[in-house]
N, C-alpha and C positions, 0 to 999 in steps of 0.2 A: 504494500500500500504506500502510495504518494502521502506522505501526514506534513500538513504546515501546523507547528506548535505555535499556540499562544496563551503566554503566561508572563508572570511580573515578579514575585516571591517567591523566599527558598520553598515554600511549602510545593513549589510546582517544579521544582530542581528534581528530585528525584525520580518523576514519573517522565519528565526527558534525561535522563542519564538510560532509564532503562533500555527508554525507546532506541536508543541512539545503539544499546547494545546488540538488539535484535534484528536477525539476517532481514526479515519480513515484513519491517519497515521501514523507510527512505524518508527519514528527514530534510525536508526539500528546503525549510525555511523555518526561523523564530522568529515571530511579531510579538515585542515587548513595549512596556512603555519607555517617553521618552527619558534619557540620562537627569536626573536632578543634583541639584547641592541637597548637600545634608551633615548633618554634626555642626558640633562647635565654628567650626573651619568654615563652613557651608559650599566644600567641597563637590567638585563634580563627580559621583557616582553612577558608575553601570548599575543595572539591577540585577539580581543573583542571575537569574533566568539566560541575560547577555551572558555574563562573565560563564556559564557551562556551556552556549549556543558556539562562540569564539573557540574557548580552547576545545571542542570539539571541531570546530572549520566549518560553521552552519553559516551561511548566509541571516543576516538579522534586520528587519525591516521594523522602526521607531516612529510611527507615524503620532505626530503630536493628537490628531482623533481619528478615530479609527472610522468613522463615516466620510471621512475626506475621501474626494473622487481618485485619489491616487492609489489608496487602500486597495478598491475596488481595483483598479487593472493591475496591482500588483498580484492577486490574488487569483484572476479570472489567469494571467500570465503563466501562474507555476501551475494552474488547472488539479488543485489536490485531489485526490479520494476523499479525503476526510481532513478535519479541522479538530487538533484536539486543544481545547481552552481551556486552562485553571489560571482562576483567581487573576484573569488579566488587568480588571481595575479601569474597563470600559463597558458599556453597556452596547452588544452587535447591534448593525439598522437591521429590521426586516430584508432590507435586500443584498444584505449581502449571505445571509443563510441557503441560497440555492447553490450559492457557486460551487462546494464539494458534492462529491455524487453519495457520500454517506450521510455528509450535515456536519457540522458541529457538534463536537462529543465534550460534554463539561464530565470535571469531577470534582461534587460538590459533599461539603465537609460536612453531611448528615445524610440522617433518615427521612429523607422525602416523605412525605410532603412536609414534615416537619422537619422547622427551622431556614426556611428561605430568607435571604439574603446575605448583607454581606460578611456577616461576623456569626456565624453557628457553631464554630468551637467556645465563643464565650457565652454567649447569651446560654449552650444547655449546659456550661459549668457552674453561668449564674444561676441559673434555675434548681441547683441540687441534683439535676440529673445522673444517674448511676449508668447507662449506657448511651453511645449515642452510633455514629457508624460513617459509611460511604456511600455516596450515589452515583452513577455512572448513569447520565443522562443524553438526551439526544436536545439543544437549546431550543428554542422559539421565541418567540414576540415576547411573551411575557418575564416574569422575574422569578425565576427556578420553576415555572410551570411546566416546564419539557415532558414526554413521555419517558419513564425509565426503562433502563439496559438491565444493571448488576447491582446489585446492593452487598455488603456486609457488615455486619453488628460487631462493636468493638466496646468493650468495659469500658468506663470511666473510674478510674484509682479515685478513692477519698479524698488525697490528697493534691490530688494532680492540679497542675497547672494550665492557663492556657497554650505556654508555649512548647511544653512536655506534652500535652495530649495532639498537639497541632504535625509533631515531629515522627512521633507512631504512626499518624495516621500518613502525613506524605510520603511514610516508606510504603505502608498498606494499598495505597492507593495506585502506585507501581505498576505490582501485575493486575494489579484489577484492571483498569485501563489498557492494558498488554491483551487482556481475555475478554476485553470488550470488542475492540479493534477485530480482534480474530473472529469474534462470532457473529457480526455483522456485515464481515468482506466473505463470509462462508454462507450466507443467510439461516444463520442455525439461532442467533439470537434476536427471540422475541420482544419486543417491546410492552410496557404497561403501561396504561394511563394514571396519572395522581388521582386520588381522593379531593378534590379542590376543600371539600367541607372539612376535613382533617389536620388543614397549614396552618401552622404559626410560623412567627415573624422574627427574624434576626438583624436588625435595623444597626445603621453602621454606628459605632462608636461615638459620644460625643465626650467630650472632657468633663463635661458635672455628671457622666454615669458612675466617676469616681468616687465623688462627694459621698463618705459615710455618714447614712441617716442610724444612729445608734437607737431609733426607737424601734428598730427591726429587730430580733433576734442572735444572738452571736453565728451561729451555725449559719444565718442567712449572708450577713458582713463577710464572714469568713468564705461563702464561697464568692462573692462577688470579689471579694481580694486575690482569689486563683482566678477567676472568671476575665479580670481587666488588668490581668499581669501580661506584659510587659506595660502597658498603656491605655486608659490613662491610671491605673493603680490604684488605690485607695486612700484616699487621704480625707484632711478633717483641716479643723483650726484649732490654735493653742495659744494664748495673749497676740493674736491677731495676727498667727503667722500658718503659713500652712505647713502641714506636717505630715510625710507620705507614713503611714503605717503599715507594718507587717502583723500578724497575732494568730493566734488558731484559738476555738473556743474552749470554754470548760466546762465540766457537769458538775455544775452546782447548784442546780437552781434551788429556789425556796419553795415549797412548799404550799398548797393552797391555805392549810391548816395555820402553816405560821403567818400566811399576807392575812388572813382576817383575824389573828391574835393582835397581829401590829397596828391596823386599820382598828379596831379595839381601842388600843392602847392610847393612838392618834389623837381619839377622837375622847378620852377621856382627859387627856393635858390641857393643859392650861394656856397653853399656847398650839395646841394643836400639833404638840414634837413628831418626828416623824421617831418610831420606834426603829430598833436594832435590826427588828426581823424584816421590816420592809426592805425592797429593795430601794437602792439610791435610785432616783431620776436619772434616765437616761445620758451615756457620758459621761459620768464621775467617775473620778478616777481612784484607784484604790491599791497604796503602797503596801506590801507586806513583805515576810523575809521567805516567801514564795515566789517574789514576783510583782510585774504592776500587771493590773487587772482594769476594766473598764466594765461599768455596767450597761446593760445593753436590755432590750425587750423579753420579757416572761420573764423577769427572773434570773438572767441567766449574764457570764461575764464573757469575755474575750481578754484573754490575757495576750500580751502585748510583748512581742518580740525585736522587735527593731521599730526606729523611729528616723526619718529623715526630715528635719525643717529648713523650712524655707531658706534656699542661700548658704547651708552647713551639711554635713557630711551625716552615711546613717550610721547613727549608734543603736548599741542593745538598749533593753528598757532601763536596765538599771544606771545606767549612763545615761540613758537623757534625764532621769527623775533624777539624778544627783544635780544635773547643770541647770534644772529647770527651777531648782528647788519648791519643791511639790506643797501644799497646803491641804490641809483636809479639807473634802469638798470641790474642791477644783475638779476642771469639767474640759474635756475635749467638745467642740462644736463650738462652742461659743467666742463669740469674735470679741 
């Protein structure tokens, strides 16, 4: 098979390294995006996709949009078989989908219908999800609406990260894509239709998805803090500076028995004390020769492993509670 790749991230490096392996496919071309600055420096960078298309001697086409008319006769030119697409970081016109005689082959980082667009390794780690998987799809007009090829289901670790689950999966994704190609140039593989009623939504990243609402649950924070790892992370405010936070949660919650002894108690003072047993309002912070802890929704803490603020370096928690010099009562969130 004739295959023009097009992708932009490492997560699509490996499913062309493969390809480039196999007698049975002819990498004829890489459409990437265009070179950006980036870093400190704001340095010109190839994108990982270039830098494996070069040192393997691929022809590489950077069209600043991919609807641009040059696209197209670059495209109708090399006359593919097929188009294999990950994570390119363009959205295809409708007419450029005819031009392979297979179509457009995506491999998208879930379980069809769920989790369409552009971030589904975070969005089902933010969600607590325990597995999620691969899609091997045929693209169309719409946004991961395509009829699917292959699928395969892949655990999600407890503790996994987004960038760690993102890495399993772009090696898994390899030969699946390999055993797509093949079953569709052979006509042995069938395609299925999505459940449209079935989709949720994996909408791209914005910078306040980072922003820790500590009236959520610790278990909930905690997976949003693997879920938006590398970017935008989790962070919070602390005397009005931001502060990226790392933590994993703990089993302690209280008790329903002790919150209505406390709420008792409360409401018997004389000033309306908050009792021992209640929990602190969300965000408070809490020193001990365990550890710093932070309270959080039901009950429950997030103890707190590293801390980066604003404009300084990260330290452990016991290290930033020394230089912060902590007060009883003090509260992350509050500006």
């Amino acid at each position: 098979m004739k295959v023009v790749f097009c992708g932009t991230p490492q997560f699509a490096v490996p499913t062309l390294k493969h390809l480039l392996t196999q007698p049975d496919f002819e990498i004829a071309a890489v459409v990437t995006q265009p070179d950006r600055p980036s870093g400190r420096g704001m340095q010109v960078t190839f994108s990982p996709v270039k830098d494996a298309a070069l040192a393997a001697g691929v022809p590489v086409h950077q069209p600043e949009k991919i609807r641009a008319p040059e696209s197209q006769e670059f495209l109708q030119r090399i006359a593919p078989d097929v188009i294999v697409i990950i994570a390119y970081g363009q959205i295809i016109p409708a007419r450029l989908l005819p031009i392979p005689k297979f179509g457009w082959i995506n491999l998208h980082a879930s379980l069809l219908p769920k989790y369409r667009g552009a971030a589904p390794i975070n969005w089902a780690i933010v969600n607590g999800e325990t597995k999620s998987g691969l899609t091997t799809m045929r693209i169309d007009a719409g946004m991961d609406t395509g009829e699917m090829l292959l699928q395969t289901e892949m655990p999600i670790g407890p503790r996994e990260t987004t960038p760690e689950l993102a890495a399993r999966m772009a090696e898994a994704g390899a030969p699946l894509m390999a055993e797509t190609l093949r079953g569709i140039s052979t006509g042995t593989l069938a395609t299925r239709s999505q459940n449209h009623a079935e989709a949720t939504y994996a909408p791209l990243l914005k910078k306040e998805d980072g922003r820790i609402d500590w009236a959520r649950p610790a278990s909930e924070i905690y997976n949003r803090m693997r879920g938006f790892a590398p970017w935008p992370g989790a962070y919070t405010t602390f005397h009005e500076r931001t502060c990226h936070i790392l933590g994993e949660p703990v089993s302690n919650p209280v008790s329903d028995d002790e919150q209505r002894a406390g709420a008792q108690e409360a409401e018997r003072s004389p000033r309306n004390q908050r009792s021992a047993n209640q929990p602190s309002p969300p965000g408070t912070i809490r020193l001990s020769s365990d550890g710093l802890f932070v309270s959080c929704a039901d009950a429950t803490e997030l103890r707190v492993l590293s801390v980066k603020r604003e404009g300084g370096k990260k330290v452990d928690a016991l290290e930033f509670a020394a230089g912060a010099r902590l007060t009883e009562g003090e509260r992350f969130g509050n500006r």
